[in-house]
C-alpha positions as CSV (number, residue, x, y, z in Angstrom):
1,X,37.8,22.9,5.9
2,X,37.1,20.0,8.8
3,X,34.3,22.0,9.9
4,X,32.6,21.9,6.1
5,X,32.8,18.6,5.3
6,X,31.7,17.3,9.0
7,X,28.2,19.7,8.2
8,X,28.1,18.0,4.8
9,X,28.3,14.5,6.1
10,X,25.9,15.7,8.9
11,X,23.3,16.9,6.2
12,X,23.9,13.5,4.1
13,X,22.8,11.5,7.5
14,X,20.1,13.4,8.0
15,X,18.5,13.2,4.7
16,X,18.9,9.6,4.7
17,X,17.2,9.2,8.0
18,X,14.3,11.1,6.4
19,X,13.8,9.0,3.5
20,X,11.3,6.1,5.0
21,X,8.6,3.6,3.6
22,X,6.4,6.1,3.0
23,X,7.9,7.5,0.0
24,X,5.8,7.8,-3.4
25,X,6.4,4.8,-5.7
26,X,6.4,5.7,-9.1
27,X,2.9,6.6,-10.7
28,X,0.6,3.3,-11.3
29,X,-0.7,2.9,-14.7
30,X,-4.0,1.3,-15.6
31,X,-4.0,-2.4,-15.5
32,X,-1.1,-2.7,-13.9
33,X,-0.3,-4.2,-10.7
34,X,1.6,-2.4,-7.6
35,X,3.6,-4.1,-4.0
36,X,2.9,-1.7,-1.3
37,X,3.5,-2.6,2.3
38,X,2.1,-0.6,4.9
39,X,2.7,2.7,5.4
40,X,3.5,2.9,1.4
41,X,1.2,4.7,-1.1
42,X,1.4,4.9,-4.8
43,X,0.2,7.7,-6.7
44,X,-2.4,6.4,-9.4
45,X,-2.9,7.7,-13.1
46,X,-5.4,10.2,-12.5
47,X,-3.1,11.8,-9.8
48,X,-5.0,10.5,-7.0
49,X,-3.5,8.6,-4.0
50,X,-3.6,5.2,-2.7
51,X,-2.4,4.4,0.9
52,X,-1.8,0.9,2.4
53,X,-2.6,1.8,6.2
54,X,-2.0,-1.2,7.7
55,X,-3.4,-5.4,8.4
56,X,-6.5,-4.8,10.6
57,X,-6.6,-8.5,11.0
58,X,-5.2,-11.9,9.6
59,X,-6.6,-15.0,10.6
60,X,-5.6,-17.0,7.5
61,X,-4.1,-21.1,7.7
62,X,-0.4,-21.0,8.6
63,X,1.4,-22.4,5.7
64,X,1.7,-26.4,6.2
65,X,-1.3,-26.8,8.3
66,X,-4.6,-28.2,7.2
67,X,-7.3,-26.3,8.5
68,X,-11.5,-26.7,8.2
69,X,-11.4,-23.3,6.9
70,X,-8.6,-20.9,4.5
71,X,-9.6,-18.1,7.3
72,X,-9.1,-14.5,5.8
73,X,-7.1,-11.3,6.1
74,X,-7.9,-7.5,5.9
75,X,-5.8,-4.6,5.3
76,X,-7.3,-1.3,6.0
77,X,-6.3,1.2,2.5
78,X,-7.2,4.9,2.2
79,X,-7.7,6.7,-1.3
80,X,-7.2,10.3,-1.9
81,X,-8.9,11.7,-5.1
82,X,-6.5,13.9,-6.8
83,X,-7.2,17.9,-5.7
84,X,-9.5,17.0,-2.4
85,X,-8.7,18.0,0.9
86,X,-10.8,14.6,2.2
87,X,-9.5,11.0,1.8
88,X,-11.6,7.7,2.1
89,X,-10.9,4.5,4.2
90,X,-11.5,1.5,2.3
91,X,-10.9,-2.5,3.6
92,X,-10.2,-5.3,0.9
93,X,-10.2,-9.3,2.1
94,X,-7.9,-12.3,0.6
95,X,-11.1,-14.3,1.0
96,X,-14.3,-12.5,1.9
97,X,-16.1,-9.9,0.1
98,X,-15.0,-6.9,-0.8
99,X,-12.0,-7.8,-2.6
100,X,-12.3,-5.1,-4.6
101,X,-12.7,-1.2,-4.1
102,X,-14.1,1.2,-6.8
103,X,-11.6,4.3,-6.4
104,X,-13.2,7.1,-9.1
105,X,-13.0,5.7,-12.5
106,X,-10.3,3.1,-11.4
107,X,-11.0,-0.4,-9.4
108,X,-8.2,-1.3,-7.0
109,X,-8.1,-5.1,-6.1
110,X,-6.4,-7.0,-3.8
111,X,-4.6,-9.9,-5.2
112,X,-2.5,-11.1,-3.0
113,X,-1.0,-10.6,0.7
114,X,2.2,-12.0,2.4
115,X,2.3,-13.9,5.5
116,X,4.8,-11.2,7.0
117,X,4.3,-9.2,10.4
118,X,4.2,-6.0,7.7
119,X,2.5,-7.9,4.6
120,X,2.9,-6.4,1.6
121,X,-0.3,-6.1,-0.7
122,X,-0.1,-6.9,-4.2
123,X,-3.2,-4.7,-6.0
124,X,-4.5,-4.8,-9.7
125,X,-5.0,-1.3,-10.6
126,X,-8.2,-1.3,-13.6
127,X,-9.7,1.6,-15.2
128,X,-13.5,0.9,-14.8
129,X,-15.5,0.2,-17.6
């Protein structure tokens, strides 16, 4: 009996070690916003994916500084159509153009980003009109 119930812990462990950021969050309906921090991807309403790669770059003001200039942060995304077998990479700013990306008949824009060493993107997700 020992034996049995030390495999079923073992295989509890293991499936808990296999669960990791990179699970699907639930599906994203139009106009709607999702939180994804990187390594995450949401699964959109027309069944295709959206991945939040990782921050290429963040050279924004530090909180409680005055600076000449806001600076700017970009986070490298990668959108899947639903059905294809090729995925595209995609960057969004916090300041600069482009903000926003056109992802088939949706628009995915980047609304906000944390000041974390793994940000998490806050993206409006529109159905194009």
């Amino acid at each position: 009996m020992r034996p049995l119930i030390a495999i079923s812990a073992f295989a509890i462990a293991l499936a808990a070690c296999t669960t990791t950021g990179s699970q699907p969050m639930n599906t994203v309906a139009d106009g709607t916003s999702i939180q994804l921090a990187p390594g995450q991807f949401a699964t959109l309403a027309d069944d295709s994916r959206l991945d939040y790669v990782k921050l290429d770059s963040d050279s924004r003001c530090p909180p409680g500084v005055q600076c000449v200039w806001a600076g700017d942060a970009v986070i490298v995304m990668r959108w899947t159509p639903a059905n294809a077998m090729t995925a595209q990479d995609f960057v969004l700013h916090t300041t600069l153009d482009p903000k926003s990306f056109d992802a088939g008949d949706r628009t995915i824009t980047l609304t906000a980003l944390e000041r974390d060493d793994a940000p998490k993107a806050t993206l409006q997700v529109e159905a194009a009109h």
